[in-house]
N, C-alpha and C positions, 0 to 999 in steps of 0.2 A: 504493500500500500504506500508506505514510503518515497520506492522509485515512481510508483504511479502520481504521485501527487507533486514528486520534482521534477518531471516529464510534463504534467499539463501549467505549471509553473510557469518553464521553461518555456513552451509553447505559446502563451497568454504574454510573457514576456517579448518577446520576438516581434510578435502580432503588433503591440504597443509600441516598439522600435521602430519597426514597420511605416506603421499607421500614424503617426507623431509630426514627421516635416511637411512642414506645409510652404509654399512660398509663392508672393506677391510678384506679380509682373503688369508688364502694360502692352493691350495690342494697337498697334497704329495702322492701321490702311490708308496709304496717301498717294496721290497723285497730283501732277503739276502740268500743266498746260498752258502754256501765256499763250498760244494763238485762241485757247478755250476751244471745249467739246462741253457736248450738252448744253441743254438750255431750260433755263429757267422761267417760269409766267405767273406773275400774282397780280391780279388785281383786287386794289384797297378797297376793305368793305367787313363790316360785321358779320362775321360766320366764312368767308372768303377763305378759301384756304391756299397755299403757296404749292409749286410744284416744283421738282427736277428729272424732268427726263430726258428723251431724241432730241438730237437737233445737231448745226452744227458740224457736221460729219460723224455726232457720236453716239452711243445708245443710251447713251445718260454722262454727267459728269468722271471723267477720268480717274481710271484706279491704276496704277504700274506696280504696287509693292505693300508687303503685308511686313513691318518692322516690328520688330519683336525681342522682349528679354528674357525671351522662356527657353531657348536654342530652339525653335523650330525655323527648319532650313538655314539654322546657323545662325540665326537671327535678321535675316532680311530674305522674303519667300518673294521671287517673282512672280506678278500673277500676269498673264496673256488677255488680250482682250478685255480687261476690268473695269467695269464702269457701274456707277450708282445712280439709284432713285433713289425721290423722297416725295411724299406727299406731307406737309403740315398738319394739325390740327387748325381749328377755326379760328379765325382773327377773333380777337376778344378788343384788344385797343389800337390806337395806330394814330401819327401823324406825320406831318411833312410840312416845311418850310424852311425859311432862308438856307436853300439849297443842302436839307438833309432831311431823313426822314426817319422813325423806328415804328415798327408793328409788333405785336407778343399777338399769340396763340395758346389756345386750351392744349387739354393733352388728347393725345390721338394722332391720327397718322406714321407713318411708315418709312424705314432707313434700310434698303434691300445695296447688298453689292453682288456682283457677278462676276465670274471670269472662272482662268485655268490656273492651276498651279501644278503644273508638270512633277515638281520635285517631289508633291505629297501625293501623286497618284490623280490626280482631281484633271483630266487630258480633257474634258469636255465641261462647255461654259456651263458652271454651275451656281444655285446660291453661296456663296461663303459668309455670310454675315446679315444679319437682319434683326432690325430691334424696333420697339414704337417709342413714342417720345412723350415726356414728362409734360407738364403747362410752365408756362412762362418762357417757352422758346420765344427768340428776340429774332428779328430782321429788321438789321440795322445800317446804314450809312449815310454817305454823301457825295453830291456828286455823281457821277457814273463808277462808284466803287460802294458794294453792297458786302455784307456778309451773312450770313445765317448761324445763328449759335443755340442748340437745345441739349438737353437733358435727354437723357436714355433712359428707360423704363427697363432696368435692370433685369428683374426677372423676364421679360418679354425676351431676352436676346438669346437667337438662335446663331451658333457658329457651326460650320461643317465640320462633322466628325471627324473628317481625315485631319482634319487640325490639332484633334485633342478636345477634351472633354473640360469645363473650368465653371469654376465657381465662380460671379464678377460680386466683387465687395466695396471696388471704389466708385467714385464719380466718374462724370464720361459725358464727353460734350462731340459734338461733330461740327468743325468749324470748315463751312465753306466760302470761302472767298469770290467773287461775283463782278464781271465787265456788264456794269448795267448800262440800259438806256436812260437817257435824262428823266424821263416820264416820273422815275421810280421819287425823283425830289419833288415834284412839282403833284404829287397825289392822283397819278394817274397811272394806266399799267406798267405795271415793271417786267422788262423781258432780259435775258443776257445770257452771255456766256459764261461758263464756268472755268475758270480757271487755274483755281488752287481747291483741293478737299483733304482735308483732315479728318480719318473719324476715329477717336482714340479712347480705349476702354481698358481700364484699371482689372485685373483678374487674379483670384488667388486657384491653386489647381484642384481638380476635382482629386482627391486618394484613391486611386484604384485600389489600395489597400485595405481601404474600410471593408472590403469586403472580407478578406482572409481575419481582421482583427472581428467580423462578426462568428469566423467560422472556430478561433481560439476560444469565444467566447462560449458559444455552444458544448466544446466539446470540455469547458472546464465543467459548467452546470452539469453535463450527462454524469459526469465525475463523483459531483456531490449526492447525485438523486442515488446511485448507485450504491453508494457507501451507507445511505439512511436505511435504505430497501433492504440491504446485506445484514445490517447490525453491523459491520465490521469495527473495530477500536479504530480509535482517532491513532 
């Protein structure tokens, strides 16, 4: 009984060693374009909501690269054909003058990216990333220079499995940068091109091991029911 109880000991230990490191990273998917791909259309209005899709030559704003502190692909994953949408939730307030303007949004709407990433198996344009958005996303600027900045509805984010599995615990904003038309300061429709996007999410890793420290856990219990059942001496 002895070696049997320094054996599931033993076991329950390991499990806990196992199971124990946890660690924080950040994933970044960005893309840069000064000639811009994708295009942007909002027009100002209560319940109005903002878009980023086609246009431009592209199928939504520019993705090239998935940066990363976790080493996957070493830390910078090329993706192929990468591009994002986004639909807003509803204009809640907004204004515009002496040539600038800001809008905020409820929550709702949608942050989908696409593409390949060869190096993790993923050869055909697929979802990689997808999340909805918190209230109080802002579109903001002046000028013919816009940007968009929201909040991620954390539990809602879906990443491609071939990436890995993760827990997000931090904040997380997608900052898009924007070649607007004048229209956008003067309270009329805002169109443009996309030219910078940033979408960056703070994650701590899923344990694959919680699962073996559930299975040390079991096989300590079966340990104890077994000894009560027997009578056997402590």
């Amino acid at each position: 009984m002895a070696v049997r109880k320094l054996t599931l000991c033993a076991v329950l230990a390991t499990c806990l060693v196992l199971a124990s490191p946890v660690w924080a990273g950040t994933l970044v998917f960005q893309g840069t374009d000064l000639n811009g791909q994708g295009l942007l259309s909002f027009t100002p209005g209560l319940g109005d909501t903002l878009t980023i899709g086609a246009g431009n030559g592209g199928q939504g704003a520019l993705i090239t690269n998935l940066m990363n502190n976790l080493g996957i692909c070493g830390g910078n994953c090329a993706i192929g054909g990468g591009y994002l949408t986004l639909a807003s939730g509803a204009e809640t307030s907004g204004f515009s003058g002496g040539g600038a303007f800001q809008y905020t949004f409820a929550a709702g709407g949608m942050i989908d990216i696409y593409g390949t990433i060869p190096s993790k198996g993923i050869n055909v344009s697929s979802l990689l990333f997808s999340a909805s958005f918190l209230n109080n996303a802002v579109f903001t600027g002046a000028g013919t220079v816009g940007s968009y900045v929201a909040s991620l509805n954390l539990g809602s984010i879906f990443l491609n499995p071939a990436l890995g599995m993760y827990h997000y615990t931090g904040g997380s904003n997608d900052d898009i940068s924007i070649s607007l038309n004048p229209a956008c300061s003067t309270g009329g429709k805002c169109s443009g091109s996309i030219f910078n996007t940033t979408s960056s999410v703070q994650t701590i890793s899923e344990p694959a091991t919680l699962s073996v420290l559930g299975a040390g856990l079991f096989a300590l219990g079966a340990g104890v029911r077994r000894k009560v059942l027997t009578g056997s001496p402590s």
